[in-house]
C-alpha positions in Angstrom: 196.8 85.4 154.2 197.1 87.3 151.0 199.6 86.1 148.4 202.0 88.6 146.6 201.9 88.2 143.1 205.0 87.6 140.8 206.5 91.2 140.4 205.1 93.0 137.5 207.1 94.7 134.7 204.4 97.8 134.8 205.0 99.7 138.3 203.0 102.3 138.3 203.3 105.0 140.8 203.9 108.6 141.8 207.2 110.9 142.1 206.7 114.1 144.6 209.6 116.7 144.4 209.9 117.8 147.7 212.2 120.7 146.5 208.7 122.1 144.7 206.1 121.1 147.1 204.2 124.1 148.6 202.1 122.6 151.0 199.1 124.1 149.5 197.3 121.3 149.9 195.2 120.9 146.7 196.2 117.7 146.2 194.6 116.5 149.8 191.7 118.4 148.3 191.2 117.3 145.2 191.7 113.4 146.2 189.1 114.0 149.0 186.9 115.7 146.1 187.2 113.0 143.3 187.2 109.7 145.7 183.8 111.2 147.8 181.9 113.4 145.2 182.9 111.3 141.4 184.2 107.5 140.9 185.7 106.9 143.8 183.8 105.6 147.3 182.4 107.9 149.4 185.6 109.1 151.9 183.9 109.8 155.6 183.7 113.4 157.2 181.9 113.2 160.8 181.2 116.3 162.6 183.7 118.3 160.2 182.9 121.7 162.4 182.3 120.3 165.6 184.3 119.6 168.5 185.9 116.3 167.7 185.5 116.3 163.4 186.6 112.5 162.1 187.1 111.8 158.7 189.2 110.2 156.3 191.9 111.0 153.6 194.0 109.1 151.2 196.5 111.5 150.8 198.1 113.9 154.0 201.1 116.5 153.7 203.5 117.0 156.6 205.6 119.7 157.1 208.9 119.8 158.6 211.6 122.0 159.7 214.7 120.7 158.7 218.2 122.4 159.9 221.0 121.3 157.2 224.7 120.9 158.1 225.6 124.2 156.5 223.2 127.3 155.8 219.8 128.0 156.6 216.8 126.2 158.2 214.3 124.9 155.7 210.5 124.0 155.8 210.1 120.8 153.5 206.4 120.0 153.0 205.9 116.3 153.0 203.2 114.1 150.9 202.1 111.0 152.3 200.2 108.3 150.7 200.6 104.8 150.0 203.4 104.1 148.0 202.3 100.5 146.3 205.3 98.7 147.6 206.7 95.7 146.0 206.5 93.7 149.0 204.0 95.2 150.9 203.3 93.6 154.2 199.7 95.2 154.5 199.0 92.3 151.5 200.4 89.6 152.9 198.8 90.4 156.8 195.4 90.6 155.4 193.2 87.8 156.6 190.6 88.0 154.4 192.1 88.5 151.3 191.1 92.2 150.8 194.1 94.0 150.7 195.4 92.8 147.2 198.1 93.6 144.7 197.3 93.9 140.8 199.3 92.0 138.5 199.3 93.7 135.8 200.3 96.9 137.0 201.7 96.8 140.3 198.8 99.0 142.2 197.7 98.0 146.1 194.5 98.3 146.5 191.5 96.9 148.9 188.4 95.0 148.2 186.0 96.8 150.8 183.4 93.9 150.1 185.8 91.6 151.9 187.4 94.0 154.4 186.3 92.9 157.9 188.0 96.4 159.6 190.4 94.1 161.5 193.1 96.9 161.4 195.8 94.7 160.9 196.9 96.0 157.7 197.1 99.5 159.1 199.3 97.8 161.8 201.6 96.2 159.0 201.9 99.4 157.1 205.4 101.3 157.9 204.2 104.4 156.7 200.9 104.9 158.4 199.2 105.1 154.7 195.7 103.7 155.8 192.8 104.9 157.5 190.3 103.3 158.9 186.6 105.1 157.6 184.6 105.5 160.6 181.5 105.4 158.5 182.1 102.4 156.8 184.1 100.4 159.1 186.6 99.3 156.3 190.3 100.2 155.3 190.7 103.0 152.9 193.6 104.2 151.0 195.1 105.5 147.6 194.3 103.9 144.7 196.3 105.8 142.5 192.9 106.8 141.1 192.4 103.7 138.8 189.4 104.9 137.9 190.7 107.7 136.5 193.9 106.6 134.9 192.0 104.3 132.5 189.2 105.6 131.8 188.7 106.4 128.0 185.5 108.5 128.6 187.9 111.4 130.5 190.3 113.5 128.2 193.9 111.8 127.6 195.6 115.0 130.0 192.8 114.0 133.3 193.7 110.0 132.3 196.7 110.8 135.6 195.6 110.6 139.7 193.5 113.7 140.8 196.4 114.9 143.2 199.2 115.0 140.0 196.4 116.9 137.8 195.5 119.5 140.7 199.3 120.5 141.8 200.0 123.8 140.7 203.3 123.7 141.5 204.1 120.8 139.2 205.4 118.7 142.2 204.0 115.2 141.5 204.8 113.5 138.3 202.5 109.8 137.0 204.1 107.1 135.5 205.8 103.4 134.9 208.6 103.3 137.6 209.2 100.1 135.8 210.3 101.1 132.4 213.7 102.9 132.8 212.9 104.9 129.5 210.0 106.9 130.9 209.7 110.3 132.1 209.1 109.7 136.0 212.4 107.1 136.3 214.5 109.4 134.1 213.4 112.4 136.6 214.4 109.8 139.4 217.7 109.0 138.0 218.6 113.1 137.1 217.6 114.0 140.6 218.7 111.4 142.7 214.8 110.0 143.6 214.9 108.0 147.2 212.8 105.8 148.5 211.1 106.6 152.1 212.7 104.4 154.5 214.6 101.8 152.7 215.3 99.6 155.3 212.1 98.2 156.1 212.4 96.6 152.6 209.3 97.1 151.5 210.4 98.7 148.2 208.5 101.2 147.6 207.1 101.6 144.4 206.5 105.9 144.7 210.0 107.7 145.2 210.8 111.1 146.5 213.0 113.7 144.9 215.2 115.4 147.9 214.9 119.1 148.4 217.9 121.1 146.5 220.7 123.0 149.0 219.4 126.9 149.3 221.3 129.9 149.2 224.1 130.3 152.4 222.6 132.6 155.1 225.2 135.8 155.2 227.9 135.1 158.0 227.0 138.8 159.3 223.6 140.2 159.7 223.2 142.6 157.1 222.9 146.5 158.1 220.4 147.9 156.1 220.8 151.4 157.4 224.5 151.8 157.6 224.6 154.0 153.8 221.9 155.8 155.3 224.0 156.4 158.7 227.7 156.7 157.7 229.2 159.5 157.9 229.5 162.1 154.6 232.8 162.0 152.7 234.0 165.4 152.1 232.6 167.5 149.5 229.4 165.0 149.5 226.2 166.8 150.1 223.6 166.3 152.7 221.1 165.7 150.4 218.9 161.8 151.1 220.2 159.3 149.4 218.9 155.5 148.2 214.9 155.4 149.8 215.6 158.3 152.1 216.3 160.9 148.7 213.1 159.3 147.3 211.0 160.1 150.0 212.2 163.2 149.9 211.5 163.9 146.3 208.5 162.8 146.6 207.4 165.0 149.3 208.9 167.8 147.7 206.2 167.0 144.6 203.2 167.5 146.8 201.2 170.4 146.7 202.7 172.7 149.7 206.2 170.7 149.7 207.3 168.8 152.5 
């Protein structure tokens, strides 16, 4: 079995704010793009527009209904990749040694070399953060795009994971969860970051920021034609008012009137 190293004092690792997640999905699209078409190894897609397509993906979004104590329903869209836990049990269940975590940074990732496909790391995992490729037989799963983040032939702002630099809604933040000083644990500690199911103990290294409370829903459905409906005051005209009078002025502008 796979030994964890001693903890590191880098933790890399992602921050999604689920309060600005879209659901768009170009973050599932652009780490399927980078890890099959660039660096990355070549992520599986069998029979995409068939009957029974199979393929693989680091990175998946769920979405959610979610009815609060108090006001409206809300649709929270839901990232899901691995989260390069502290003590993660897909490590130390590996038989072979593949599924490793790095020193020197805190990243979990697999040597594919010395994956045998056993599955039992996917078993370990509480979050259901690997796939099995059914092309190559061996484990995938994020890598936090390590061969991106340091590589000094790509400009300093693309030097982040493919899924931070593609969000256009500014939802996933990069950075050292380890150093209290920088930008992604100073976000966690404004916002109150969680981590996704604390009490398998995992400690996650990536940590969600909770969707903010929306507006109240009106305790009365709102009338929209009752100024239209009610009843004249005396002395008031009979002339449209609000989108009714505009109508009606703008009928009256066309050739022929109304």
């Amino acid at each position: 079995m796979t030994q964890l190293p001693a903890p590191s004092n880098v933790k890399l690792g992602l921050v999604i704010d689920l309060d600005t997640c879209v659901g768009c999905h170009a973050c599932v699209t652009a780490c399927k793009g980078w890890n099959t078409e660039n660096y990355g190894a070549p992520l599986a897609d069998e029979d995409p527009y068939g009957a029974k397509p199979e393929g693989t993906f680091l990175n998946r979004i769920h979405s959610y209904e979610v009815q609060p104590e108090t006001g409206p329903a809300q649709l929270v869209h839901f990232p899901k990749s691995c989260l390069h836990c502290e003590d993660a049990p897909c490590v130390t269940v590996c038989p072979t040694g593949a599924s490793y975590k790095r020193a020197e940074d805190g990243v979990v990732l697999v040597n594919e070399k010395a994956c045998m496909g056993c599955g039992l790391c996917a078993w370990a995992c509480p979050y259901g953060a690997r796939e099995m490729d059914p092309s190559a037989g061996v484990m995938k799963k994020c890598t936090l795009c390590t061969d991106r983040i340091y590589n000094d032939n790509l400009p300093e702002e693309d030097r982040v994971p493919a899924c931070v630099r593609t969000c256009p809604a500014g939802a996933r933040h990069f950075g050292d969860l380890g150093d209290p000083d920088s930008a992604v644990s100073q976000l966690v500690e404004a916002r109150g970051g969680i981590d996704l199911m604390p009490e398998q103990g995992t400690k996650p290294v990536n940590k969600y920021l909770p969707p903010r409370a929306k507006d109240q829903a009106p305790e009365a459905p709102i009338d929209i034609l009752a100024p239209l409906l009610a009843p004249m005051t005396p002395g008031e005209t009979d002339t449209p008012k609000g989108f009714l009078g505009w109508l009606d002025r703008a009928l009256d502008s066309l050739p022929g009137g109304k």
